[in-house]
C-alpha positions as CSV (number, residue, x, y, z in Angstrom):
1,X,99.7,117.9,71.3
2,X,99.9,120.6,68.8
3,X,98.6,124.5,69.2
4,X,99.2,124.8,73.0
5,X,99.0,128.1,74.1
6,X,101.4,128.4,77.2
7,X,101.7,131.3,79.7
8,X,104.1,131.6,82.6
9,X,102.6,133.3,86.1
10,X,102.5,133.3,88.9
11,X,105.1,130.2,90.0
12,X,103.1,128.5,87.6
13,X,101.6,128.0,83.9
14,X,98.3,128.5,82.5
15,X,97.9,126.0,79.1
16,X,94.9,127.1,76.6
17,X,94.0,124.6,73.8
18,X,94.2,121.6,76.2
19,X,92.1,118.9,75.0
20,X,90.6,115.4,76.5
21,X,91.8,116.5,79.7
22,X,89.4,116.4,82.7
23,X,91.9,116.5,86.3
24,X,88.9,114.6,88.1
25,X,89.6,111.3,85.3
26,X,92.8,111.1,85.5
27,X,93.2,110.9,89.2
28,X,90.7,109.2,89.9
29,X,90.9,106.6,87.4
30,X,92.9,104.2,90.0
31,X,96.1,104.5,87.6
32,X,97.3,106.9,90.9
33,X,97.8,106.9,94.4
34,X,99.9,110.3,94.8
35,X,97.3,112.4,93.8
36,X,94.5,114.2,96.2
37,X,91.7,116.7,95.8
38,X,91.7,120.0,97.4
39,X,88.7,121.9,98.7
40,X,88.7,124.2,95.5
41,X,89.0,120.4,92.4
42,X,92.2,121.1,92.4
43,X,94.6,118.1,92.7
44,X,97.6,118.3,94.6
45,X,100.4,115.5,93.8
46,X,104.0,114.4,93.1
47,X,105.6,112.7,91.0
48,X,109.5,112.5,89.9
49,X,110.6,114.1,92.5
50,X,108.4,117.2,92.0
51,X,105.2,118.7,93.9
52,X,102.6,120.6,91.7
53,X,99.0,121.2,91.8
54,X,96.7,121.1,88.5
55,X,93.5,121.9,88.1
56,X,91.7,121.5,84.8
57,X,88.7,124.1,83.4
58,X,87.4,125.2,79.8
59,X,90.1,123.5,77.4
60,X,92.7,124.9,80.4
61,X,95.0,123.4,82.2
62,X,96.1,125.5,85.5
63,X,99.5,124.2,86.7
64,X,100.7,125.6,89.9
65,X,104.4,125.1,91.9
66,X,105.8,124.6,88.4
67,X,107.8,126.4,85.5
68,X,108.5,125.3,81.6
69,X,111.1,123.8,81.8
70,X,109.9,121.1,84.5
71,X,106.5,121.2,82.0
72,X,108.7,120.2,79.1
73,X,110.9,117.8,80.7
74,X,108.4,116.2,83.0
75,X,105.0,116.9,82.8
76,X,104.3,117.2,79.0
77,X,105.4,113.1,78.7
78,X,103.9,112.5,82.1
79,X,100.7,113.8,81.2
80,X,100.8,111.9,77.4
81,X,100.3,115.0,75.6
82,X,101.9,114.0,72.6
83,X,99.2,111.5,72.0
84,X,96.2,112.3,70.3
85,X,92.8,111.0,72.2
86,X,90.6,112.2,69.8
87,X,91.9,109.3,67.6
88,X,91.9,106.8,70.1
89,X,88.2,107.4,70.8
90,X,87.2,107.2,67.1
91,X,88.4,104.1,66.8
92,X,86.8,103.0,70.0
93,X,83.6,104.9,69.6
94,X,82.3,101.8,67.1
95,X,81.4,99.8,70.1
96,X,77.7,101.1,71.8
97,X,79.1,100.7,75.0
98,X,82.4,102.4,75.0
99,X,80.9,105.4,73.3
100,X,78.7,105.6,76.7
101,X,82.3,105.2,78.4
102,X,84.1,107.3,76.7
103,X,81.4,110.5,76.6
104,X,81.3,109.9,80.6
105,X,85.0,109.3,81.3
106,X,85.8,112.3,78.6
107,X,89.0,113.5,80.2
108,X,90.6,110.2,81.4
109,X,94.8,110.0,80.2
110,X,97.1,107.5,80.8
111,X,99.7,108.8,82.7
112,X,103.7,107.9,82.2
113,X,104.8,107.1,85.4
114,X,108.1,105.6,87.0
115,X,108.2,102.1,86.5
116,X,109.9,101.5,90.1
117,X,107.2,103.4,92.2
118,X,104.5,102.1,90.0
119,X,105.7,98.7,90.2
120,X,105.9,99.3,94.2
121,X,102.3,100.8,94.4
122,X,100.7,98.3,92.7
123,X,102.2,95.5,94.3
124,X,100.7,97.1,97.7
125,X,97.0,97.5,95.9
126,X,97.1,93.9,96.1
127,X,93.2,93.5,98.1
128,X,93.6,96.3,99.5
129,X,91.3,99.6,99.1
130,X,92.6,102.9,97.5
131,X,93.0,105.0,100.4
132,X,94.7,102.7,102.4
133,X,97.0,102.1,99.0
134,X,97.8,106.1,99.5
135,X,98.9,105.9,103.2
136,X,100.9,103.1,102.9
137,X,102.7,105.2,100.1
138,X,102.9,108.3,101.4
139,X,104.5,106.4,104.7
140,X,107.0,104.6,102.7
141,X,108.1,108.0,100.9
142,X,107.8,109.8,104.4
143,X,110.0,106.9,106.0
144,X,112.3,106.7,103.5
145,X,112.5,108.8,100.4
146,X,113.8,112.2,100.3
147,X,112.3,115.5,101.5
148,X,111.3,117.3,98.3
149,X,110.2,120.9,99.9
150,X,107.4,122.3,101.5
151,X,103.9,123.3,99.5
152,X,101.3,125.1,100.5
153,X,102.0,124.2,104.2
154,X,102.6,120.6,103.9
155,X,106.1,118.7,103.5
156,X,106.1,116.3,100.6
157,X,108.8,113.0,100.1
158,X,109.9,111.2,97.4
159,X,109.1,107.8,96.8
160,X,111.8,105.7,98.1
161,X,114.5,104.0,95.8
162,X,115.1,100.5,95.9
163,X,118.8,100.7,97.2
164,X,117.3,102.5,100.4
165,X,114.2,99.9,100.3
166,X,116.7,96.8,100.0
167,X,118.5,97.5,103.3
168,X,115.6,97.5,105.4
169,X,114.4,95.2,107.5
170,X,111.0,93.6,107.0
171,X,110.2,94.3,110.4
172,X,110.6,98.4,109.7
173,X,109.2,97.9,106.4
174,X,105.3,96.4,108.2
175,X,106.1,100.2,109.7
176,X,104.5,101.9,106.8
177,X,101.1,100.0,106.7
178,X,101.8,97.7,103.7
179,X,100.7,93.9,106.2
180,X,101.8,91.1,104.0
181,X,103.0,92.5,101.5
182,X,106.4,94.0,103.3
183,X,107.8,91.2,101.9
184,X,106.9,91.4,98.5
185,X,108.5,95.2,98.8
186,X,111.6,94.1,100.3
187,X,111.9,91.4,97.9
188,X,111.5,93.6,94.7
189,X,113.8,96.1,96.1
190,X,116.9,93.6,96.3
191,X,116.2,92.5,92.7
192,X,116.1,96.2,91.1
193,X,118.4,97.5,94.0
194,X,120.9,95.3,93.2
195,X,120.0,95.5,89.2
196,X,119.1,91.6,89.0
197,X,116.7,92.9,86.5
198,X,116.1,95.9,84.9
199,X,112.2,97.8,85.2
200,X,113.2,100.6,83.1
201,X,114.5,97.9,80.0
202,X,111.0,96.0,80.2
203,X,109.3,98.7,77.9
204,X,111.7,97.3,75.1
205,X,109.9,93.9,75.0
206,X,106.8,93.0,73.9
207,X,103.8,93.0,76.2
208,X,103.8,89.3,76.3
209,X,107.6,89.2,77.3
210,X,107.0,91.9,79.5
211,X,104.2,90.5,81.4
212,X,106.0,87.3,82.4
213,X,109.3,88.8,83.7
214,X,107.0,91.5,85.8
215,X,105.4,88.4,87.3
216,X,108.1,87.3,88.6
217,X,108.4,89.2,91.6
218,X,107.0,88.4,94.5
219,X,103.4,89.3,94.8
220,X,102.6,90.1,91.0
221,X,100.1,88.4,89.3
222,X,98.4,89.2,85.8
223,X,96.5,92.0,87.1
224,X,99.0,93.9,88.7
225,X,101.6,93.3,85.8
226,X,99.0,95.2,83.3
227,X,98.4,97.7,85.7
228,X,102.5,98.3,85.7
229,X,103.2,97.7,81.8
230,X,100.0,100.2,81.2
231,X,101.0,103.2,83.8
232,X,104.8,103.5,83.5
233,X,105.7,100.5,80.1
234,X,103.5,102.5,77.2
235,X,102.0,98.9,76.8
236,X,98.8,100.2,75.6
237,X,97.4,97.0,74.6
238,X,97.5,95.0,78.8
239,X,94.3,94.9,79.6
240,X,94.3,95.1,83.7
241,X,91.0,93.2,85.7
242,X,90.2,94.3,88.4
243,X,86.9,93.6,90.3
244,X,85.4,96.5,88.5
245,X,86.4,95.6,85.3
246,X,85.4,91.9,85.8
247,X,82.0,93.6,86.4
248,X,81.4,95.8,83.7
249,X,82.6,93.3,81.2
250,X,79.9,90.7,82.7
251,X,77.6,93.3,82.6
252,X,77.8,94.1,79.0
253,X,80.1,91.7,77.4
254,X,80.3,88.1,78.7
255,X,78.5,85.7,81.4
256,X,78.4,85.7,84.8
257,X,81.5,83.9,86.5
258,X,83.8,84.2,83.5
259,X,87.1,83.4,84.1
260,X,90.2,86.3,84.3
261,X,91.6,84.4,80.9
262,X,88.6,84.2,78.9
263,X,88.2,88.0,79.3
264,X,91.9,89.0,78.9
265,X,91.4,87.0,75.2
266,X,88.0,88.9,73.9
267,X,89.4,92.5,75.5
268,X,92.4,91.9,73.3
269,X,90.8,90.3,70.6
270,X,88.2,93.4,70.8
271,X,89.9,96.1,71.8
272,X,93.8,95.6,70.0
273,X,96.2,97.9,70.7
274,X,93.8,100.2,72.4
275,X,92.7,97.7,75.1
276,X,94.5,99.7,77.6
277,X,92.7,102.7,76.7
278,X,89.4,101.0,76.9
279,X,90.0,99.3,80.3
280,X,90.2,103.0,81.7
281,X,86.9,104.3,80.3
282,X,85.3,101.4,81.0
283,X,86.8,101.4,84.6
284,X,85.8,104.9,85.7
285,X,82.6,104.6,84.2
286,X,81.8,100.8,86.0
287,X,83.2,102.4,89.5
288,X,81.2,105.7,89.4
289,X,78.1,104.5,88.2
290,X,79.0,100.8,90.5
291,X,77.6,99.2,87.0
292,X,77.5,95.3,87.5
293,X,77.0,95.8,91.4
294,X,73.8,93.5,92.9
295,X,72.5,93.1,89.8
């Protein structure tokens, strides 16, 4: 993102010129579980073993608990603010529908996240409801990861690595909240902990490739493999379906009852290498509108 205009105070950074950035969209676009509101619509999270707070006003972005050197190395990629969403929404803006999308979800990104802990989360989001996905994480990192510091009164972990994870017992593992799928956990642990395959190499393949060696773990199926190749793989064309997703492309695109397949095939067909994109808009504005719900 060119023409940033970035000031240093105050332990943190003020960033003028920020564009298609809406704090609100982002987190609560259900890419994230790390992330939470504060009283003032701020949002308090972590991420790479780091703890900031952002809030997002005017074209500025208000970064607290954080210098410029962690924004340059972490949170400039982590934020995708290299990519240019003005471009992305022209060339979705020709369909009627996303433009409505898009104009409501303004501010969403797509954030770059670890492909370990986002391989982790999403494996717990399996039926299960966002903020029982967040205390089952934040347990996990509390259990096991590593104590980053202290912020604003509250200790904050980091999410546990799968050498630590791979040495638990199930048993301890059911600890943290995560029911059936403590299995599935300790399962992908031993086969990154013990580097039977590489996460962090997946980004390399194509989407395709990608997709069926993510579904081989334990517990992964086709929608939580797009949700990991799309969060923390820069696979911009997986498409993710979730129940609200099924709904709003019933609601607007396809018939009632429509199988997962049939609308993976139109979204990409439709959508191309921007299907990722258009899964988010079209996601935040089907939840917070519940479009598609008892109709």
């Amino acid at each position: 993102m060119e023409n940033l205009d970035i000031a240093e105070k105050n332990n943190g950074l003020i960033i003028k010129n920020i564009k298609n950035f809406e704090a609100k969209h982002i987190f609560d676009c259900g890419q994230c579980f790390r992330w939470n509101e504060q009283e003032d619509g701020s949002y308090t999270g972590v991420a790479y073993n780091k703890v900031i707070n952002v809030k997002s006003a005017d074209n500025v972005l208000y970064i607290d608990n954080c210098n410029l050197k962690d924004f340059n190395d972490i949170w400039y990629k982590y934020f995708d603010l290299n990519r240019d969403y003005d471009h992305i929404k022209m060339k979705l803006r020709n369909d009627k529908i996303l433009e409505k999308a898009i104009k409501f979800g303004y501010g969403v990104r797509i954030l770059n996240q670890d492909p370990w802990e986002t391989l982790i989360s999403f494996i717990i989001s399996a039926n299960n409801g966002i903020p029982r996905i967040k205390k089952c994480i934040e347990a996990l990192s509390e259990s096991y990861g590593k104590k980053i510091g202290e912020y604003k009164g509250q200790t904050y972990y980091s999410f546990p690595e799968p050498e630590i994870l791979k040495e638990m017992r199930i048993e301890e593992l059911l600890k943290s909240g995560v029911g059936f799928r403590a299995k599935y956990i300790f399962n992908a642990a031993v086969i990154v902990g013990e580097k039977q395959m590489n996460i962090y190499r997946m980004k390399n393949l194509s989407t395709e490739d990608a997709r069926k060696e993510l579904m081989l773990f334990a517990g992964v199926g086709p929608k939580v493999s797009d949700c990991i190749m799309l969060f923390s793989m820069e696979k911009h064309d997986a498409f993710p379906i979730d129940v609200w997703v099924k709904r709003v492309m019933e609601y607007f695109y396809l018939p009632e009852g429509s199988k997962l397949k049939d609308i993976q095939e139109f979204a990409q067909d439709k959508f191309g290498a921007y299907a990722g994109f258009a899964q988010q808009y079209l996601f935040y504005y089907a939840r917070e509108l519940k479009l598609g719900k008892n109709n």
